[in-house]
C-alpha positions as CSV (number, residue, x, y, z in Angstrom):
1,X,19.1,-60.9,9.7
2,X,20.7,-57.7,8.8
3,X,19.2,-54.1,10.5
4,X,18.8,-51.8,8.3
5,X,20.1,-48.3,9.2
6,X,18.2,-45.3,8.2
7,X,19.3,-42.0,8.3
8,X,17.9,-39.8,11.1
9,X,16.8,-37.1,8.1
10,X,15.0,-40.2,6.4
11,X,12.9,-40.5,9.6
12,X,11.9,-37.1,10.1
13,X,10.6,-36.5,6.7
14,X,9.0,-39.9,7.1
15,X,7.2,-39.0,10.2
16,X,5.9,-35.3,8.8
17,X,4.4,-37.3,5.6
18,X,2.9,-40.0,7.4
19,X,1.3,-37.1,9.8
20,X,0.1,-34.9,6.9
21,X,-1.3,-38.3,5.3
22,X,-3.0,-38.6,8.5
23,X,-4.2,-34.9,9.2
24,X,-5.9,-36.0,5.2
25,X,-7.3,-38.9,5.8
26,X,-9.1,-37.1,8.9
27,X,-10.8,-34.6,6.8
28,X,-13.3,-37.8,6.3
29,X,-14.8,-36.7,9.6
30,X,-15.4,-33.2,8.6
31,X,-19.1,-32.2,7.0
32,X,-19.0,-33.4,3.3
33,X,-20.7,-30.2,2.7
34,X,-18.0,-27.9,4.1
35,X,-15.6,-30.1,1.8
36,X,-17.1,-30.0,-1.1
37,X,-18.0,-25.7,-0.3
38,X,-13.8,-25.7,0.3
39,X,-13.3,-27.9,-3.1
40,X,-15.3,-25.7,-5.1
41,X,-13.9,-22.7,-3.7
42,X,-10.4,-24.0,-4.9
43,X,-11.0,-25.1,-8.3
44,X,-13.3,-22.0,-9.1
45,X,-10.0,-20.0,-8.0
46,X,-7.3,-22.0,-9.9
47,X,-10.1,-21.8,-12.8
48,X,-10.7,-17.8,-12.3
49,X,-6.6,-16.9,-12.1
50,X,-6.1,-19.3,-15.4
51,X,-8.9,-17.4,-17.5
52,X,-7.3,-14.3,-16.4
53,X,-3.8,-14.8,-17.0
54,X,-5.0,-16.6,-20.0
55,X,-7.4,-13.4,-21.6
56,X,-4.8,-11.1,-20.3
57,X,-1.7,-12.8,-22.4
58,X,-3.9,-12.8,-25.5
59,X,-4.8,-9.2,-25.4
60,X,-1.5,-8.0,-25.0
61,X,0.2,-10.5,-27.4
62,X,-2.8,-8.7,-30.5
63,X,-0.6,-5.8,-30.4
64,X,1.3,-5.9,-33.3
65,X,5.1,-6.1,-33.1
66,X,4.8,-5.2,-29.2
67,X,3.3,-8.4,-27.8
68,X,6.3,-10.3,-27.7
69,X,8.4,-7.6,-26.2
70,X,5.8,-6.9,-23.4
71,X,4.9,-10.6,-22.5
72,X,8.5,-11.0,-22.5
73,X,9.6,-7.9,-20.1
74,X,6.7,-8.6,-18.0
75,X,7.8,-12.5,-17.6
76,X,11.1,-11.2,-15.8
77,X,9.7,-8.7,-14.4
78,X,7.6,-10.7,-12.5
79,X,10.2,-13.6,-11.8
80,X,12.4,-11.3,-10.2
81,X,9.9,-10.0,-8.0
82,X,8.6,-13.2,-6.8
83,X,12.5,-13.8,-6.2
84,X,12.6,-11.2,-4.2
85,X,9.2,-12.0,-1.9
86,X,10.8,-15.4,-2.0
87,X,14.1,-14.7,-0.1
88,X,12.1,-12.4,2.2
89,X,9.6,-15.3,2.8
90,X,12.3,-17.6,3.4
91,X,14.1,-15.7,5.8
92,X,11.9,-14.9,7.8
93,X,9.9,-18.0,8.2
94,X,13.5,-19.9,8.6
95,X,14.0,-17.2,11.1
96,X,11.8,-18.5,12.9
97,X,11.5,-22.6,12.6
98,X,15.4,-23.0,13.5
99,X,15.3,-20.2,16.6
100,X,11.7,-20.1,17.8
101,X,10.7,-23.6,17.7
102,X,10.3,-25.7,20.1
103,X,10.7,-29.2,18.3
104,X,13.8,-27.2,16.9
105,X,15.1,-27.3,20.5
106,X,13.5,-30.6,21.6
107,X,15.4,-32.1,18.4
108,X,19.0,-30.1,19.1
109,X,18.5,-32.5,23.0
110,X,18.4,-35.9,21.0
111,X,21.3,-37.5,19.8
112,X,20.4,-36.2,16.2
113,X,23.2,-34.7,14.3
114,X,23.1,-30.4,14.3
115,X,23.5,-30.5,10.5
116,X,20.4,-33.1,10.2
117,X,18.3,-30.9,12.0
118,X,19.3,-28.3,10.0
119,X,18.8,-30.0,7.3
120,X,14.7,-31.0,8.3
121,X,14.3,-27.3,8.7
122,X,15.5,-25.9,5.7
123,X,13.7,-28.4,4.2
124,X,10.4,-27.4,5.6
125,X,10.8,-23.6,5.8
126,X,11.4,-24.0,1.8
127,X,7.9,-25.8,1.6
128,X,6.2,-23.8,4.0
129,X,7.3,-20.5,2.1
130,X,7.1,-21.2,-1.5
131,X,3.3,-23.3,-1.6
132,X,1.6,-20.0,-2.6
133,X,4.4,-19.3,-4.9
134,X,3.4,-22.3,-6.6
135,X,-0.1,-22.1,-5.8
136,X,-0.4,-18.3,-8.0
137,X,2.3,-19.3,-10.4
138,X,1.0,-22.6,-12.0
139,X,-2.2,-21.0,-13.9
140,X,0.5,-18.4,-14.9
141,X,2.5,-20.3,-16.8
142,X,-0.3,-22.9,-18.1
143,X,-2.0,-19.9,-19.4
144,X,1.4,-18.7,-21.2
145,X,2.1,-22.4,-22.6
146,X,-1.8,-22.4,-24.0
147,X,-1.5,-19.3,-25.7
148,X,2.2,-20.2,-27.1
149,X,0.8,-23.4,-28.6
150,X,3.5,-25.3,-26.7
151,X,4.4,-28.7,-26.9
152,X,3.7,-31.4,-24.6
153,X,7.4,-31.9,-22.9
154,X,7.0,-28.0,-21.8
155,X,5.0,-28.8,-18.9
156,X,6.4,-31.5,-17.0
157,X,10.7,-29.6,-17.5
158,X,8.9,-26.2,-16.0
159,X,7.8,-28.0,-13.4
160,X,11.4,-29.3,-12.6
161,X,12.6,-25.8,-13.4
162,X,10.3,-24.1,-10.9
163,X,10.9,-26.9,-8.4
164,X,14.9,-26.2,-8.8
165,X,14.0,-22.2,-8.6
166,X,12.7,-22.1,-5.4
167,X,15.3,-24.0,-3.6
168,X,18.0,-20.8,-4.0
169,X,16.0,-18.5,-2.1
170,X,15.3,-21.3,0.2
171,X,19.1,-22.0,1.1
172,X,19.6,-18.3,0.8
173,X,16.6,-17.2,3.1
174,X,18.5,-19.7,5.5
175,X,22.0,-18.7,5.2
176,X,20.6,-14.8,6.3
177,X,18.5,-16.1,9.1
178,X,22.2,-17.6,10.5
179,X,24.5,-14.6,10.2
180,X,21.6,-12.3,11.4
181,X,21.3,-14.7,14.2
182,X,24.9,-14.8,14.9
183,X,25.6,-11.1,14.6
184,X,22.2,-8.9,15.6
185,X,23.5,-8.0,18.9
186,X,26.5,-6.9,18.0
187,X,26.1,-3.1,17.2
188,X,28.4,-2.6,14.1
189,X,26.2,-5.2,12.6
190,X,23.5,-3.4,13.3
191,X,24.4,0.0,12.2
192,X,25.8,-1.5,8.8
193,X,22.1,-3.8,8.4
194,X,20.3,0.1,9.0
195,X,23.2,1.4,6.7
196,X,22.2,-0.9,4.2
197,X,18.3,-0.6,4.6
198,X,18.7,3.2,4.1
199,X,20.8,2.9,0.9
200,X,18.5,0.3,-0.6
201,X,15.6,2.7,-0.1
202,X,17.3,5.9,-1.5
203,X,18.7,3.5,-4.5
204,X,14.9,2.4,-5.3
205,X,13.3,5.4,-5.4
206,X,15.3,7.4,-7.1
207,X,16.0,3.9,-9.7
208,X,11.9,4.1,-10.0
209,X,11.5,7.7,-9.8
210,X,8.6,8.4,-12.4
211,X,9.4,10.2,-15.8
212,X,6.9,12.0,-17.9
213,X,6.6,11.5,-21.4
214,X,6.8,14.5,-23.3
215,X,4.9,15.7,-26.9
216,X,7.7,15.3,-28.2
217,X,8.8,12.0,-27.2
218,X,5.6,10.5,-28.1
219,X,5.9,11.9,-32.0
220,X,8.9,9.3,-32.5
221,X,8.3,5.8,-32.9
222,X,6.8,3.6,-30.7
223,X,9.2,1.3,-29.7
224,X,11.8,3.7,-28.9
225,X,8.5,5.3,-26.4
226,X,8.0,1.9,-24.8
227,X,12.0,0.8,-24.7
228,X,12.2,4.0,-22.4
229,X,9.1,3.6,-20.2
230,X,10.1,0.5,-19.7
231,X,13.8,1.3,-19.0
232,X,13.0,0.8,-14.9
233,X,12.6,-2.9,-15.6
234,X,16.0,-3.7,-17.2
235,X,16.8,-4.9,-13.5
236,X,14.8,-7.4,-14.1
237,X,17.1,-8.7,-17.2
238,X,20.3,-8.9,-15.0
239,X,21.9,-12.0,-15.9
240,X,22.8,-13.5,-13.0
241,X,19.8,-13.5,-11.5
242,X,18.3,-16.9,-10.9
243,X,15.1,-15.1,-12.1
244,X,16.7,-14.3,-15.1
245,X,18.0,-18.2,-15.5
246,X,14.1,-19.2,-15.3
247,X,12.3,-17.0,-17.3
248,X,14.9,-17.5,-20.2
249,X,14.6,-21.1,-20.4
250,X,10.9,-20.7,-19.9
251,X,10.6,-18.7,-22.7
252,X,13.1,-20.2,-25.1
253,X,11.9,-23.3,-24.2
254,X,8.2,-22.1,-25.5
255,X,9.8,-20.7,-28.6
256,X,11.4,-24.3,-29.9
257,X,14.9,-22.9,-28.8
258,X,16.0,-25.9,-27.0
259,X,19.8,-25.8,-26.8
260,X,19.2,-22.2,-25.5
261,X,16.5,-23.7,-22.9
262,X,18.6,-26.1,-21.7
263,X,21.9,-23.8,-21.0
264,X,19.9,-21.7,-18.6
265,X,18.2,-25.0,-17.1
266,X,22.1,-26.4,-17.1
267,X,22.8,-22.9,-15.2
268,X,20.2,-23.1,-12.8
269,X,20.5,-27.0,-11.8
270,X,24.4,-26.1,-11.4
271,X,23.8,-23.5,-8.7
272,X,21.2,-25.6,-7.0
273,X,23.6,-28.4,-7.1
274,X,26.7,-26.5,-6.0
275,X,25.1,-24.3,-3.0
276,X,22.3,-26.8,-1.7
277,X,25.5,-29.1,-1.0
278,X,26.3,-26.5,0.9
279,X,24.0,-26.0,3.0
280,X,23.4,-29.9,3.2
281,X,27.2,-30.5,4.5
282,X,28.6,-26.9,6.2
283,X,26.0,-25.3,8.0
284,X,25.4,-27.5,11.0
285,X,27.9,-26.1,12.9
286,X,26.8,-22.7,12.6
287,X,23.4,-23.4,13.1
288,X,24.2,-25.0,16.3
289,X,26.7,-21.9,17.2
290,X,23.7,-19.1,16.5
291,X,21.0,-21.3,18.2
292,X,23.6,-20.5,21.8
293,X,23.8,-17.3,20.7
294,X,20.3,-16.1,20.3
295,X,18.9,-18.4,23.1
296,X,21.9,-17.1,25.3
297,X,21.3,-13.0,25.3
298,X,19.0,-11.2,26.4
299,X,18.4,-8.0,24.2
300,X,19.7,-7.4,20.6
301,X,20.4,-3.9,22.5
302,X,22.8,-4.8,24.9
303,X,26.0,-3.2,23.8
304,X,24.1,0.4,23.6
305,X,25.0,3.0,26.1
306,X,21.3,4.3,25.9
307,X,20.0,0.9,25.7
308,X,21.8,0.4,29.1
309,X,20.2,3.4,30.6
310,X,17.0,3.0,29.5
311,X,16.7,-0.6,31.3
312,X,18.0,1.5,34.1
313,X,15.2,3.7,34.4
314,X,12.3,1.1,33.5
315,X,13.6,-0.9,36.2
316,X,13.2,2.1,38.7
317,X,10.1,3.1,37.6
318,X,9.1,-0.7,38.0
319,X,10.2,-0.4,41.4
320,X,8.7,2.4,42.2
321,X,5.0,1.5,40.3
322,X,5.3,-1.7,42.3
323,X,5.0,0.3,45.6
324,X,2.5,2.9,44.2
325,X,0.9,1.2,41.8
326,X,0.8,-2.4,40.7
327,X,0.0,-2.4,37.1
328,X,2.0,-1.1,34.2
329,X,1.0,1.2,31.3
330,X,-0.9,-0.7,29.2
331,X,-3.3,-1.4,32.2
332,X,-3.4,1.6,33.6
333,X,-4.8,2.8,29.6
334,X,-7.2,0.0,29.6
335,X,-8.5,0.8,33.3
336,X,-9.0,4.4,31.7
337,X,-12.6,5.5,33.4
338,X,-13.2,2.2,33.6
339,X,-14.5,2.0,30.2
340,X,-12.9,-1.8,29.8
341,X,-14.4,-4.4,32.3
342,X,-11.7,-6.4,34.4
343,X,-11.8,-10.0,32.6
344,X,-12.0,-7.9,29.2
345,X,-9.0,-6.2,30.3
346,X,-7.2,-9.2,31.3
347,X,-7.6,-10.7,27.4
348,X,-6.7,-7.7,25.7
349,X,-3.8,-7.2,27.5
350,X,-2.8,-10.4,27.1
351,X,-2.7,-10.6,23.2
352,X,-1.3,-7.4,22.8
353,X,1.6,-8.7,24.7
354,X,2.3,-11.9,23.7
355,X,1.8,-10.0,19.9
356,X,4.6,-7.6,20.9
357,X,6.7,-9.9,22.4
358,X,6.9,-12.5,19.3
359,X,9.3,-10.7,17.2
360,X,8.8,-12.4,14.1
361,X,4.5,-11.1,14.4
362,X,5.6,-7.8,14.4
363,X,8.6,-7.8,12.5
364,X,6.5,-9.0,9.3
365,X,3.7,-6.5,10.5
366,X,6.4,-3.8,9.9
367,X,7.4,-5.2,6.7
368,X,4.2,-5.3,5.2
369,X,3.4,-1.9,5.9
370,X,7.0,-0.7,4.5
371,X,5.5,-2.3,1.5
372,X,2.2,-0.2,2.1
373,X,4.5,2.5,2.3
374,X,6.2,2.4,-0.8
375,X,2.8,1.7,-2.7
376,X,0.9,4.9,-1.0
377,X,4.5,7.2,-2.6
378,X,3.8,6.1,-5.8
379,X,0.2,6.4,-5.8
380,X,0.8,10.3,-6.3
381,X,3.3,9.8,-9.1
382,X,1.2,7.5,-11.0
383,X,-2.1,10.1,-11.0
384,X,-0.5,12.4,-13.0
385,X,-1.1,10.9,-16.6
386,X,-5.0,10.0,-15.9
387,X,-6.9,12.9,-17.1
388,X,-10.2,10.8,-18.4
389,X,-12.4,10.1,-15.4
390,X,-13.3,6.2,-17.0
391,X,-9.4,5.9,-15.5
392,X,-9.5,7.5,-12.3
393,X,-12.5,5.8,-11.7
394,X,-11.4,2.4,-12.6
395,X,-8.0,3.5,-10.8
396,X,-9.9,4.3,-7.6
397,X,-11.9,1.1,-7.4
398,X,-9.2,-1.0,-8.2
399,X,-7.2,0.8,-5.4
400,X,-10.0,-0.6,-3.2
401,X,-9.3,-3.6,-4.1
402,X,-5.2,-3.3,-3.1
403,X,-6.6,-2.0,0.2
404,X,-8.5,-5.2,0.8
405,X,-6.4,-7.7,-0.5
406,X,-3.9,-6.1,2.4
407,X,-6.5,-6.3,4.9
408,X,-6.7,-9.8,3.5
409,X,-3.4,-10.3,4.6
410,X,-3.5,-8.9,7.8
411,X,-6.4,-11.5,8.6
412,X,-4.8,-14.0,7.3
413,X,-1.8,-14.1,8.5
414,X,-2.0,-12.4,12.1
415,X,-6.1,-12.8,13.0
416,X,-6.7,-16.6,12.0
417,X,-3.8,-18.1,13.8
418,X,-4.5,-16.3,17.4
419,X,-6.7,-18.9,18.9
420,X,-4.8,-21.9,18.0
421,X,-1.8,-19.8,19.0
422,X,-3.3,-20.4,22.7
423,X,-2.1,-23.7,22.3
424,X,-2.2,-26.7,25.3
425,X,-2.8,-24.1,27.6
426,X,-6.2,-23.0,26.2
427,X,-7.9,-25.4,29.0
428,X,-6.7,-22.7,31.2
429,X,-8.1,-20.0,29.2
430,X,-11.4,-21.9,28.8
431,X,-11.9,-22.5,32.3
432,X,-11.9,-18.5,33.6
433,X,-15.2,-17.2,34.1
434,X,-15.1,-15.0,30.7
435,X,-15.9,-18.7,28.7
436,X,-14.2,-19.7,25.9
437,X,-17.0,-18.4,23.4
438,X,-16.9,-14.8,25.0
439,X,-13.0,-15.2,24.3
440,X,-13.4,-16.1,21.2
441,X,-15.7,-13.0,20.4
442,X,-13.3,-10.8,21.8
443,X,-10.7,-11.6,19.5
444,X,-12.9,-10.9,16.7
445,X,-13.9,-6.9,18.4
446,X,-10.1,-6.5,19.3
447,X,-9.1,-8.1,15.7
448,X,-11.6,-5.8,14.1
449,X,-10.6,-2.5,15.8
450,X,-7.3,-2.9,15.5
451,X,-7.1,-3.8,11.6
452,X,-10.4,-0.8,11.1
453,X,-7.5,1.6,12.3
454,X,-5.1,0.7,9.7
455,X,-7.4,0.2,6.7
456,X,-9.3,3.3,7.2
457,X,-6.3,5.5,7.6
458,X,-4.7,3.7,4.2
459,X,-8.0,4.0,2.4
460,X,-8.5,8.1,2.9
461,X,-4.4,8.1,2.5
462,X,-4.7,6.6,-0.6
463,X,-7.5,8.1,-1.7
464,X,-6.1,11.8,-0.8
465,X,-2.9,10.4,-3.1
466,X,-5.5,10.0,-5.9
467,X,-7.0,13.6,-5.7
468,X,-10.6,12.0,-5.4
469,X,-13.4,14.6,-3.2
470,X,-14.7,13.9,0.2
471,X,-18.0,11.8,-1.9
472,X,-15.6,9.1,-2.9
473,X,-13.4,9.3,0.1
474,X,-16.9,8.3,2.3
475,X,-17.8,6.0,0.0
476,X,-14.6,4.0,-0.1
477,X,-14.2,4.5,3.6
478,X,-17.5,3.1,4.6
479,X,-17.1,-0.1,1.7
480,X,-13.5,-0.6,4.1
481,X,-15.3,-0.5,7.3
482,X,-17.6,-3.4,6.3
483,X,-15.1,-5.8,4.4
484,X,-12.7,-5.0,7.6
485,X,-15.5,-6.8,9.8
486,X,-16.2,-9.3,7.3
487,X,-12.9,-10.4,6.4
488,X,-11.9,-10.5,10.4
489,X,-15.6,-12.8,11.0
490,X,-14.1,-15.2,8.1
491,X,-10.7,-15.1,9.7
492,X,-11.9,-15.8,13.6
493,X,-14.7,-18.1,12.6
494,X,-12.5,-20.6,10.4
495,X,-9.7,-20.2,13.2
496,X,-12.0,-21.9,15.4
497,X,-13.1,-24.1,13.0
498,X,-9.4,-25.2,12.3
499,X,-7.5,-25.2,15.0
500,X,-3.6,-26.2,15.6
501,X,-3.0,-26.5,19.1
502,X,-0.1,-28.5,18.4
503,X,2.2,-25.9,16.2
504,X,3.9,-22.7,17.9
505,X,4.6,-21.3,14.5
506,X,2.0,-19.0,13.5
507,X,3.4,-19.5,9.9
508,X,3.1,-22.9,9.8
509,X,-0.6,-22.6,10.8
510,X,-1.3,-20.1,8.5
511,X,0.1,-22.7,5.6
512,X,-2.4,-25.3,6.6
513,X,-5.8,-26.2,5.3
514,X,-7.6,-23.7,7.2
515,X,-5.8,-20.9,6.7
516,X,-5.5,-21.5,2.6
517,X,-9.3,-21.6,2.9
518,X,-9.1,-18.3,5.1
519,X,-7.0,-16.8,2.5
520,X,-9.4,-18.4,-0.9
521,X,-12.6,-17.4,0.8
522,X,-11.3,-14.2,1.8
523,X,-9.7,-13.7,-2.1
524,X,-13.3,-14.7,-3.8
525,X,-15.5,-12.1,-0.9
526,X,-13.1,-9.1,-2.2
527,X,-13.2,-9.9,-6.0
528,X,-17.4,-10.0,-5.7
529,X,-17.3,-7.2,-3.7
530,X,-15.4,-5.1,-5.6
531,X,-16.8,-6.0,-8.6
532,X,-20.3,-5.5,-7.6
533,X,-19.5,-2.0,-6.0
534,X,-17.8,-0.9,-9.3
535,X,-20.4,-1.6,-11.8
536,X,-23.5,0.0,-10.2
537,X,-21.2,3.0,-9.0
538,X,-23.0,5.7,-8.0
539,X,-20.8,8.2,-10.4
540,X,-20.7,6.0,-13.3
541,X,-18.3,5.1,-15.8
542,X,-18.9,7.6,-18.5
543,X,-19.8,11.3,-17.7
544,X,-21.1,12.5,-21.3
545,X,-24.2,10.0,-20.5
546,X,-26.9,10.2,-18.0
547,X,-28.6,8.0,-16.0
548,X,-31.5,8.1,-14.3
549,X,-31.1,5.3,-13.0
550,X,-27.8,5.3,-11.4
551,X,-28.6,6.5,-8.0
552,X,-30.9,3.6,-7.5
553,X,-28.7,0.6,-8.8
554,X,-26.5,2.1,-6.0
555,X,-28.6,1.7,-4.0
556,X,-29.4,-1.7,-4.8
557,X,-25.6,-3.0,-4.7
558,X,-24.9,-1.7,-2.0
559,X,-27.5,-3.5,0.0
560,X,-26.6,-6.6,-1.9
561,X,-22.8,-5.8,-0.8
562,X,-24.0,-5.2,3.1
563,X,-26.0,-8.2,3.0
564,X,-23.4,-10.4,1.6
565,X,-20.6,-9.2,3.7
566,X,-22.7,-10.0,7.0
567,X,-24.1,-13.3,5.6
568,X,-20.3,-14.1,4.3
569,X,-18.7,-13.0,7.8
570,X,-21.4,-14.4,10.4
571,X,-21.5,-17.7,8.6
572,X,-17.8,-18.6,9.7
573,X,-17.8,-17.3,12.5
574,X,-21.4,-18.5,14.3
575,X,-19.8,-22.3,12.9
576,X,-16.4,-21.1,14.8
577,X,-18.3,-20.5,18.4
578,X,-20.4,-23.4,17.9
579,X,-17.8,-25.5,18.0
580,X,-16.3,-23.6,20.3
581,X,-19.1,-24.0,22.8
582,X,-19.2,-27.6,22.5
583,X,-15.6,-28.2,22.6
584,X,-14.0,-30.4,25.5
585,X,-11.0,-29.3,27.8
């Protein structure tokens, strides 16, 4: 009798599907109520983003002789972009899964082959970063084959197209997570990646700088007016983009141009083909060289003179706080007057190192507010052609909803993973005095002050950026303050409710069933909120028309929005600590 011989790869993807069949199958021993809430949830969103992109195709394909044009500009546009999210989505998360993972390591100490391992990984940082790419994109483009009247063979070669589209920035993300790896500590590296940064900036804003459209320009015809407003999103139509490759065959393939379909589809299965063997067959052996390298230094600082001297001087000052003194800063600030209690203290300082530490949690933190950045500059820029307060209005309230989506995000991704992120050792955490329900509650106060910081200061930012008076300021400020609470409650509570004590990678944990419910609950309370908030608004939506009863429907939605919020937030999270309380260590 013949053995078979299967590949080590073969086994490892075996053993991660036969594990997420399992984690399925025990969703049977979950309330059939909660199951069906979380089912509902998920159709009603897939159903609301299809109506959406659906209505929102139609209306702008009714414009005569412009339709076409935008659908078609706005199709790239939004390829490239979700490109671009893409690579940075894959890099970091591979960043992470082939250099701070532990069954990274545990799998480099078997006798497994370095370029299968790498191999499993790229694999599953690809998965793990493009499932909400998916997730957003396939109402998108069954909305856009509906209202194109497609045939029935569009579907199923867009679903190979998109399948083949996210595997470049997948290999891409993961050839950039190697040489940054290989080459962070070394300081021309360095100085050429802040060289770069820099440049990229400048480049961007002055690309996307704003230009006003004059009288005159607007008395010529139209398309000329459009071709030049839109003239910041030829980048988008570069053709050798893998963007580009998609959203052509996409389109031509919707327009009965098949030979012009399947020459970009050609295109794009060639470069899939040509670098994923690649990465399949060469990168083993740099993989294994960066893995020494990062798990072999200590600083990415090293080679700096100050760098050198600083370390110097912390470690005399550690010294010296040692004999004086023996706590550092951070709990000498919390000890301030004694405000903090001692096992309060303990926590805080706890999470707030093991935040800092984790360079990938506060790397993407940084990321995500250069992003905030670059939307809060524009804000200002973007002002200046609303003159009819129905617009600024609308503007305003839908800037309130950007604001929240990012607090969404912050929640999300950083507050829901935290306990979980206690891992095995949360037996020790459960059996200090504080209790594990108290610890629990903690997270959600330190969660909540921390991300009420940032949301109010971008909320009166942005609102300054919009020239609205201190009245709308308040009032955006204090609808902020509430869905900050709420949306950290929904985070914390359904943290507890699904934990992963057995993944290290907050990513990872993020991208399982709890956290997409996290993120879909948390999507759904901001959309109702928002929406309720704007249509009683105190102001109202059309100043030559008074209302007498205005200042009362305000009234009335915004105890509806109050009551919601705490009924939407203390659900989750009195479930959370109920479990909690009755869970075994």
């Amino acid at each position: 009798m013949n053995d078979r011989v299967v590949s080590p790869l073969r086994l490892l993807v075996d053993t991660a599907v036969l594990t997420a069949w399992r984690r399925l199958l025990g969703l049977k021993e979950q309330s059939w109520f909660l199951l069906s809430l979380i089912g509902v949830f998920l159709v009603g969103y897939v159903a609301l983003s299809f109506t959406l992109f659906f209505g929102g195709l139609r209306f702008i394909g009714r414009f005569p002789g412009l339709g076409g044009l935008l659908v078609e500009r706005l199709l790239f546009l939004l390829f490239a972009f979700l490109f671009g999210l893409l690579l940075i989505s894959n890099l970091i998360i591979a960043y992470t899964n082939l250099f701070r993972n532990r069954e990274t390591a545990f799998l480099l100490t078997l006798p497994v082959p370095r370029q299968t391992v790498l191999q499993w990984k790229l694999l599953e940082s690809t998965l793990v970063a493009s499932w909400a790419f998916l997730f957003l994109i396939a109402p998108l483009l069954a909305a856009y084959g509906l209202v194109n009247r497609v045939d029935w063979h569009f579907y199923p070669m867009v679903v190979l197209m998109v399948g083949m589209f996210i595997v470049l920035p997948g290999i891409a993300g993961c050839w950039l997570a190697l040489q940054i790896a290989r080459f962070l500590d070394r300081r021309a590296f360095q100085v050429l990646l802040v060289a770069v940064l820099v440049t990229a900036v400048g480049l961007i804003l002055f690309k996307f700088r704003p230009e006003p459209v004059t009288d005159e320009a607007l008395e010529t015809r139209v398309l000329s007016v459009i071709d030049r407003l839109l003239d910041n999103t030829r980048f988008a139509q570069f053709p050798l983009l893998p963007s580009y490759w998609l959203s052509s065959s996409v389109q031509s393939w919707s327009e009965g141009a098949l030979r012009t379909a399947l020459f970009f589809f050609a295109v794009l299965l060639s470069y899939v083909l040509f670098f994923g063997f690649l990465a399949m067959t060469r990168l083993g052996d740099s993989f294994y060289e960066a893995s020494s390298i990062v798990h072999g230094r200590g600083s990415m600082f090293v080679r700096w003179a100050w760098f050198q001297r600083l370390e110097e001087r912390q470690r005399r000052l550690q010294q010296l706080s040692l004999l004086l003194r023996p706590r550092d800063w951070l709990d000498a600030l919390l000890a301030w007057r004694n405000l903090v209690p001692p096992d309060v203290r303990a926590l805080v300082a706890k999470d707030l190192r093991v935040f800092w530490r984790d360079t990938t949690q506060w790397g993407q933190a940084l990321m995500l507010f250069g992003l905030l950045t670059v939307y809060i500059i524009n804000l200002r820029h973007f002002t200046r052609q609303l003159d009819s307060p129905f617009w600024i209005s609308l503007v305003s309230f839908l800037n309130l909803g950007a604001c929240a989506l990012n607090l969404a995000t912050l929640t999300t991704r950083f507050v829901f993973p935290q306990f979980s992120l206690e891992g095995k050792r949360v037996w020790v955490v459960g059996l200090a005095p504080i209790g594990l329900v108290q610890i629990v509650r903690l997270k959600f106060w330190l969660a909540s002050v921390a991300t009420l910081i940032v949301t109010l200061g971008l909320i009166l930012l942005s609102c300054s950026m919009l020239g609205l008076d201190v009245a709308h300021s308040v009032f955006f400020a204090a609808a902020i303050a509430v869905m900050t609470f709420t949306l950290n409650a929904i985070a914390v509570g359904l943290g507890a409710l699904y934990p992963n004590f057995k993944e290290t990678n907050p990513a990872k944990i993020v991208s399982g069933f709890g956290g997409t419910f996290c993120l879909v609950l948390s999507f759904l309370y901001i959309v109702s909120s928002v929406v309720l908030l704007a249509v009683a608004s105190p102001w109202g939506w059309r100043p030559d028309t008074l209302d007498e009863f205005a200042p009362a429907k305000a009234a009335f939605s915004w105890t509806i929005f109050v009551l919601g919020s705490v009924l939407a937030g203390w659900l989750p999270l009195r479930l959370g600590l109920r479990k909690v309380a009755v869970t075994e260590l």
